[in-house]
C-alpha positions in Angstrom: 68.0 230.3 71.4 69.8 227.5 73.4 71.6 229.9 75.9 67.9 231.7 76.1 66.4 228.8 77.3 69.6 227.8 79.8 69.0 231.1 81.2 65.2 230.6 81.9 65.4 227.0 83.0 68.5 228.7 85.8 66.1 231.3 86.4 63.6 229.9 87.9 62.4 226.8 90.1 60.1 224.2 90.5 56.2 224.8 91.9 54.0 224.1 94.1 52.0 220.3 93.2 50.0 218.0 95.2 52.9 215.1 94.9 56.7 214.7 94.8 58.5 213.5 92.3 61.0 211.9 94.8 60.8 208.8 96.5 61.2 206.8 100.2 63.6 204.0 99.7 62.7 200.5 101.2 64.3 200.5 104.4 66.2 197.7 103.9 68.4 199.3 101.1 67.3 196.7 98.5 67.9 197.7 95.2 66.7 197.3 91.7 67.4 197.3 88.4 66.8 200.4 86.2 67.6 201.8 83.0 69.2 205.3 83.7 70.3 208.5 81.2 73.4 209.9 81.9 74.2 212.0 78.4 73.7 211.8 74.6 73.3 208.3 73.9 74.4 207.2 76.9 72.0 205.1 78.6 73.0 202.5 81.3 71.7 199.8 83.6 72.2 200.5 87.5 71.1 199.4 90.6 69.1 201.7 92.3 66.8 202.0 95.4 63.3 200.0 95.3 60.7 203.0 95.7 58.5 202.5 99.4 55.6 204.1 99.7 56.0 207.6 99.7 52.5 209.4 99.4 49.5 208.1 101.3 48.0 207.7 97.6 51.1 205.5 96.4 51.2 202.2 94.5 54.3 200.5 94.1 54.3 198.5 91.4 56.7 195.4 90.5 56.7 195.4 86.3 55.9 192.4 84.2 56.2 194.4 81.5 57.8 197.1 79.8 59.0 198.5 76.5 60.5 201.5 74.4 59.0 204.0 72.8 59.8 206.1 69.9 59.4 209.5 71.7 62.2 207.9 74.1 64.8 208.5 71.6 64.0 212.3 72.3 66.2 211.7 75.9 68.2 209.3 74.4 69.9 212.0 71.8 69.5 214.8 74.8 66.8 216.4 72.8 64.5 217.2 75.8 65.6 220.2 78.1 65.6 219.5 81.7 67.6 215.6 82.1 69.4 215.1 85.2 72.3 212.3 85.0 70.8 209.2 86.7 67.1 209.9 85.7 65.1 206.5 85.6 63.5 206.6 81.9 60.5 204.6 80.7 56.8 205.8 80.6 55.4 202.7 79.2 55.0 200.0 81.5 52.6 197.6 83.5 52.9 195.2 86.6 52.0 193.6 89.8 50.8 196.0 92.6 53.3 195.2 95.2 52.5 197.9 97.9 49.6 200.4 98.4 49.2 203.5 100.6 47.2 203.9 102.9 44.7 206.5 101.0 43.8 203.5 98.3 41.0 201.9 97.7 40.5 200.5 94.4 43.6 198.3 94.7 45.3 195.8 96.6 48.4 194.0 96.6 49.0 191.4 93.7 45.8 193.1 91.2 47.6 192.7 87.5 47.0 196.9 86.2 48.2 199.1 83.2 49.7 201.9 84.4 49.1 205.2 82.2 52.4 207.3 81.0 50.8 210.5 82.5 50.3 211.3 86.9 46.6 212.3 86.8 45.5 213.7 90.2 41.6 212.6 89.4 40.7 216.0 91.1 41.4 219.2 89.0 39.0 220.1 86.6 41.0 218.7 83.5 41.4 215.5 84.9 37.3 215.6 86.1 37.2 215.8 81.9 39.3 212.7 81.9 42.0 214.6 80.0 44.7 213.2 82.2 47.5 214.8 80.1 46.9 217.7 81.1 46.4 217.7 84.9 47.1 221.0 86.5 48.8 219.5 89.5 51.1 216.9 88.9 54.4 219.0 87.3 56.4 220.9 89.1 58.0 222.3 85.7 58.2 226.2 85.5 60.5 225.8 82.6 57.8 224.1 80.6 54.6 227.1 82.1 57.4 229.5 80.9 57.8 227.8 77.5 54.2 226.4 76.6 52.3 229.5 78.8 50.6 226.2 80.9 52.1 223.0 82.2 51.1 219.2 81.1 51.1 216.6 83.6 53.4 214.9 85.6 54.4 212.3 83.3 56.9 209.3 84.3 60.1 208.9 83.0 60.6 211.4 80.8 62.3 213.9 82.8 62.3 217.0 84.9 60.4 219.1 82.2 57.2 216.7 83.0 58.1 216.9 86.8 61.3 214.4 86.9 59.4 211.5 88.2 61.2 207.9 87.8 60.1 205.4 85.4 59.0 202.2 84.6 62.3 201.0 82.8 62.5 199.4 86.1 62.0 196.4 87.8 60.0 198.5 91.0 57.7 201.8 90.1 56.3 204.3 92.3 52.8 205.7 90.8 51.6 208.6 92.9 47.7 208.7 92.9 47.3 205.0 91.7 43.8 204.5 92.1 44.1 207.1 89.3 46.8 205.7 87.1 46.2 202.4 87.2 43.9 200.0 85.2 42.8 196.9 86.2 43.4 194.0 83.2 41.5 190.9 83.3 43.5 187.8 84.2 42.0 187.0 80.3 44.4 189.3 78.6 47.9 188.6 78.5 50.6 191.3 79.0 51.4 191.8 75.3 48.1 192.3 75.0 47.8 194.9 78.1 51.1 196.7 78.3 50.4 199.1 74.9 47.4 200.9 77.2 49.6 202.7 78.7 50.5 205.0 75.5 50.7 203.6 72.4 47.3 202.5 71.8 45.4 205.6 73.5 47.7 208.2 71.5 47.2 206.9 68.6 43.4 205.8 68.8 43.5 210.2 70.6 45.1 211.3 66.8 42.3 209.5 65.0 39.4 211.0 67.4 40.9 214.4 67.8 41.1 214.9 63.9 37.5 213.5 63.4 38.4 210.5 61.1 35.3 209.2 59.7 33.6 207.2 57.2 34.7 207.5 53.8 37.9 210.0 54.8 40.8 210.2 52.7 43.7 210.0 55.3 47.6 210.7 55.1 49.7 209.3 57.7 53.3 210.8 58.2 55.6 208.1 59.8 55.0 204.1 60.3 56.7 203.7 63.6 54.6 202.2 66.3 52.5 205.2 66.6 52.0 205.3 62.4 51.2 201.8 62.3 48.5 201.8 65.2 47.0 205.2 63.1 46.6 203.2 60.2 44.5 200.4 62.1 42.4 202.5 63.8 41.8 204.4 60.5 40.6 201.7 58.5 38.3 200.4 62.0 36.9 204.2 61.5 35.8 203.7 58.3 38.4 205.2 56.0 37.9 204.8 52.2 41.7 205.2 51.5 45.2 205.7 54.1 48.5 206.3 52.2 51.3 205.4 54.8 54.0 207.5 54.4 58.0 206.3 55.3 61.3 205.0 54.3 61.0 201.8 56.1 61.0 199.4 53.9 59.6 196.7 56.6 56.9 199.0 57.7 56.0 200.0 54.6 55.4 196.5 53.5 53.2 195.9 57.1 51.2 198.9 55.9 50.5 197.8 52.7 49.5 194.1 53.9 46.9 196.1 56.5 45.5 197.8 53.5 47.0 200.9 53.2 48.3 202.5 50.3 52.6 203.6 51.2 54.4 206.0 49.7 58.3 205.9 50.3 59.5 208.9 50.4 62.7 208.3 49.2 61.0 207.2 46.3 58.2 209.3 45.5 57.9 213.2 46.3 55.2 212.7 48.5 53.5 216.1 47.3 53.7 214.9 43.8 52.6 211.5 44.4 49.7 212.7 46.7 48.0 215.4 45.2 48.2 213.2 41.6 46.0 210.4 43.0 43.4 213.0 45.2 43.2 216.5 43.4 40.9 217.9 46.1 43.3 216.6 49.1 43.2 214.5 52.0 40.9 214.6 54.1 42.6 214.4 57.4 46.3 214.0 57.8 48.5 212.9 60.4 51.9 213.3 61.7 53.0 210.3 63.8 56.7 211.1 63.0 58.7 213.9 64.9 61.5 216.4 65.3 64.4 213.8 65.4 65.1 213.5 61.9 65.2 216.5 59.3 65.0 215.4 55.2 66.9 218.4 53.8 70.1 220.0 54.3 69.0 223.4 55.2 67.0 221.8 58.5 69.8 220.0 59.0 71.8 222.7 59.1 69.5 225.0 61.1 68.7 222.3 63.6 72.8 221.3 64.2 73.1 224.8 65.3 70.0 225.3 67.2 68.0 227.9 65.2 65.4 225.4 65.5 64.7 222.5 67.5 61.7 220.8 66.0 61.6 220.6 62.0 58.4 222.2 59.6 58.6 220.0 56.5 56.4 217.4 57.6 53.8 220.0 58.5 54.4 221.7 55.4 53.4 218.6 53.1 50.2 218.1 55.2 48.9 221.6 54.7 49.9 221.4 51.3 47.9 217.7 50.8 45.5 218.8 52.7 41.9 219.6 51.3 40.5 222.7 51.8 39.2 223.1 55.4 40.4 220.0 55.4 41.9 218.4 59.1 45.9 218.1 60.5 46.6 216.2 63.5 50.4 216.4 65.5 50.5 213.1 67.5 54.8 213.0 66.9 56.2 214.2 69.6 57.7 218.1 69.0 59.6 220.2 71.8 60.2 224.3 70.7 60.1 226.3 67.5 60.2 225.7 63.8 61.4 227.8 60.9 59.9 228.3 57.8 56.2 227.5 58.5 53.6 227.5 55.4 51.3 229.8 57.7 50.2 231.2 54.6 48.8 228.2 53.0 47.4 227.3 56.9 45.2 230.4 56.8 44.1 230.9 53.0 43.3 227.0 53.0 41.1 227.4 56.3 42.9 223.7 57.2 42.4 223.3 61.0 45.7 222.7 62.1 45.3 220.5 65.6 47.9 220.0 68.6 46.5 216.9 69.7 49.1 217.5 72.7 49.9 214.0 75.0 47.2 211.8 74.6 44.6 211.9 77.5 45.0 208.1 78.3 42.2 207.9 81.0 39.7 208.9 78.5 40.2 206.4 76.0 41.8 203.3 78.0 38.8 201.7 79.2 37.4 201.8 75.6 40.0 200.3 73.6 40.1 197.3 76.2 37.1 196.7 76.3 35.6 197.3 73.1 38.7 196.8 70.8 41.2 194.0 73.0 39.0 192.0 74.4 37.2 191.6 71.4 39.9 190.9 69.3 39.3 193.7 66.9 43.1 195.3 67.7 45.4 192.7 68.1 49.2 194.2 69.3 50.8 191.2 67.5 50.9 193.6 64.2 53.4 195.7 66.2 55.2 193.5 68.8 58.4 192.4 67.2 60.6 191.3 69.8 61.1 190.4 73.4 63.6 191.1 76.1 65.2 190.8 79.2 65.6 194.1 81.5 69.8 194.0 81.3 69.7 194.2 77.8 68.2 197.9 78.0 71.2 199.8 76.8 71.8 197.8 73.6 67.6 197.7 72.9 68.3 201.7 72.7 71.1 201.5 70.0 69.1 198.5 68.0 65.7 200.8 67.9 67.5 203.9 67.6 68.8 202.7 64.7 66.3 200.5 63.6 68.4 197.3 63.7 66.8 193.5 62.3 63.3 194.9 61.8 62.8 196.1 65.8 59.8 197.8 66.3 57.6 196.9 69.7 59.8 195.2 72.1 58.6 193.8 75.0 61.2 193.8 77.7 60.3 191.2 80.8 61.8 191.4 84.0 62.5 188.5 86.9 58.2 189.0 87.8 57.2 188.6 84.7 55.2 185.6 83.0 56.3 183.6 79.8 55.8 184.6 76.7 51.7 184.1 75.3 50.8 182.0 72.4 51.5 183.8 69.1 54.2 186.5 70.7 57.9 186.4 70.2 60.1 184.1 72.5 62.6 185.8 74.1 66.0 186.6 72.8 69.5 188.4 73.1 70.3 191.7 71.6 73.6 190.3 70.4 71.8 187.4 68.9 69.8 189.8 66.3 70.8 190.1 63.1 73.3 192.9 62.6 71.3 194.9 59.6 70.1 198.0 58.8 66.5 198.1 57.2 
């Protein structure tokens, strides 16, 4: 399957979009500090070229904030087709506007914005719908309209199958279309507060809206990363009667349980078992905030190591199983390709509506969750943020997380513009001065 896809991805080139992934340099030949991939767990710090306005629609944007995220360890173990050595990574990210083209008008130099993972145009009829995910002209990617039959958006840092724009693990960022991507944040709400609108909170608030969670729902939650965790707050702010919280994670599990979820470790407990013992009739709505990284049993593992599959079924398997009949399934984790061994059966005779709630639509739910759920302190990030950062310490943040090193979960990684740390947020600290412990 892998030489398959090689032979496509060779085959055929990029297409026509209304921007280009590729930047103007300042002229000066001033450089920055990024976070670049250059192979399978091989991630460095270099100095590369501050972006210059590029696009009469540009925003250049120095970051006060950035951060990790889960579906990041995709590139770090090569996972995703389509990495270049020296890509920029990082799609989660916020800042100072430092430059504007000469097209925008919403923004000026010095306005404090979130910047959204995905490049909207504001123009095509998706992103008319505020489903910014899926703009129709912002990736260039013919591998992916070969793949998928239709191509996401542009999204930043995450490679040349979502159009190979740099990203924000960066001290500089270029944002094509920013009076699109960018949000304005109140001088009111501190970065710690801010940064997580630009993926964390809107996919995981999009996996609770997409499957319908409502009053009274029974709910399953597959995997208590970032992601998980964020599911299970917006699920008991929705009104669910019960959420098991499923993982390994001993430290997650226990911040599950003190939000008021019920856990399940699955090391523990066959989850099935345990499930469908304490609700007969099923869940509700489940959903998988885990991924493809990991397979549980040896025959995935085997399968995956020598690419019959990419992406692994046995999480979807247990939700169609748990779930009630007609019952609802969400994929928020991030998947790539094909899967063997899917319950199809049990899919169909069930009637379970099985939803790809795809990359989140940010734009449509950003302005909400500010508003309605920050600002009014019903969704505070400090149940998440675990850590803080400086910029050079990049690499080693990507083998702590990866491996889930001293409890690391959000980390909030500053750079030489951003501001100290708020009241009630970690301090900032050395990788090497973490505790050396697996959990």
């Amino acid at each position: 399957m892998q030489t398959a896809v090689n032979a496509i991805q060779d085959s055929m080139g990029p297409v026509d979009t209304a921007t280009d992934p590729a930047y103007k340099h300042r002229a000066d030949g001033s450089t920055m500090k990024a976070l670049a991939w250059f192979g399978n767990m091989d991630v460095r710090m270099v100095d590369a070229p501050i972006p210059d306005i590029s696009e009469d629609k540009d925003v250049i944007i120095k970051t006060t904030g950035t951060t990790i995220c889960g579906s990041d360890l995709h590139l770090y173990h090569s996972e995703m087709m389509a990495l270049q050595k020296g890509d920029i990574l990082g799609h989660e990210f916020m800042g100072v506007v430092d430059r504007v083209g000469p097209s925008v008008t919403k923004l000026k130099a010095g306005d404090r914005v979130v910047v959204s993972f995905q490049i909207a145009c504001g123009e095509c009829k998706f992103c008319k719908k505020k489903w910014s995910s899926m703009c129709d002209r912002t990736n260039n990617s013919s591998l992916m309209a070969s793949m998928y039959g239709q191509r996401d958006a542009g999204f930043l840092g995450y490679g040349h199958m979502t159009g190979g724009f740099p990203g924000g693990q960066a001290e500089y960022v270029r944002v094509p279309f920013g009076d699109v991507n960018c949000l304005k944040i109140p001088e009111s709400v501190p970065d710690e507060q801010a940064l997580y609108l630009s993926d964390v909170l809107p996919t995981s608030y999009h996996a609770i809206m997409d499957t319908r969670v409502e009053e009274g729902d029974v709910v399953g939650i597959w995997g208590l990363g970032p992601i998980g965790i964020c599911c299970v707050k917006w699920a008991l702010l929705k009104g669910a009667s019960k959420v098991y919280a499923i993982d390994t994670n001993p430290t997650r599990l226990a911040l599950a349980k003190s939000m008021g979820a019920i856990t399940v470790d699955f090391n523990a407990d066959k989850v099935t078992d345990r499930i469908i013992k304490e609700v007969p009739s099923g869940l509700d709505v489940c959903i998988d905030a885990t991924s493809f990284h990991e397979p549980k049993t040896m025959l995935h593992k085997v399968e995956k190591a020598l690419m019959l599959e990419t992406d692994v079924s046995e999480t979807p398997n247990e939700m169609i199983f748990l779930a009630k009949k007609f019952g609802r399934i969400g994929l928020i984790g991030v998947y790539a390709g094909y899967t063997n061994h899917f319950a199809i059966g049990a899919l169909m005779e069930k009637g379970v509506r099985f939803i790809g709630n795809g990359q989140a639509p940010v734009h449509l739910y950003w302005e909400e969750i500010l508003n309605d759920y920050i600002m009014t302190g019903k969704f505070d990030t400090k149940l998440m943020v675990s850590h803080r950062v400086g910029i050079e310490d990049f690499p080693k943040l990507y083998n702590k997380f990866d491996k889930r090193y001293a409890g690391v979960e959000k980390v909030f990684v500053e750079t030489k513009f951003s501001n100290s740390p708020s009241a009630g947020f970690p301090q900032l600290t050395k990788v090497d001065d973490w505790a050396n412990k697996v959990i």
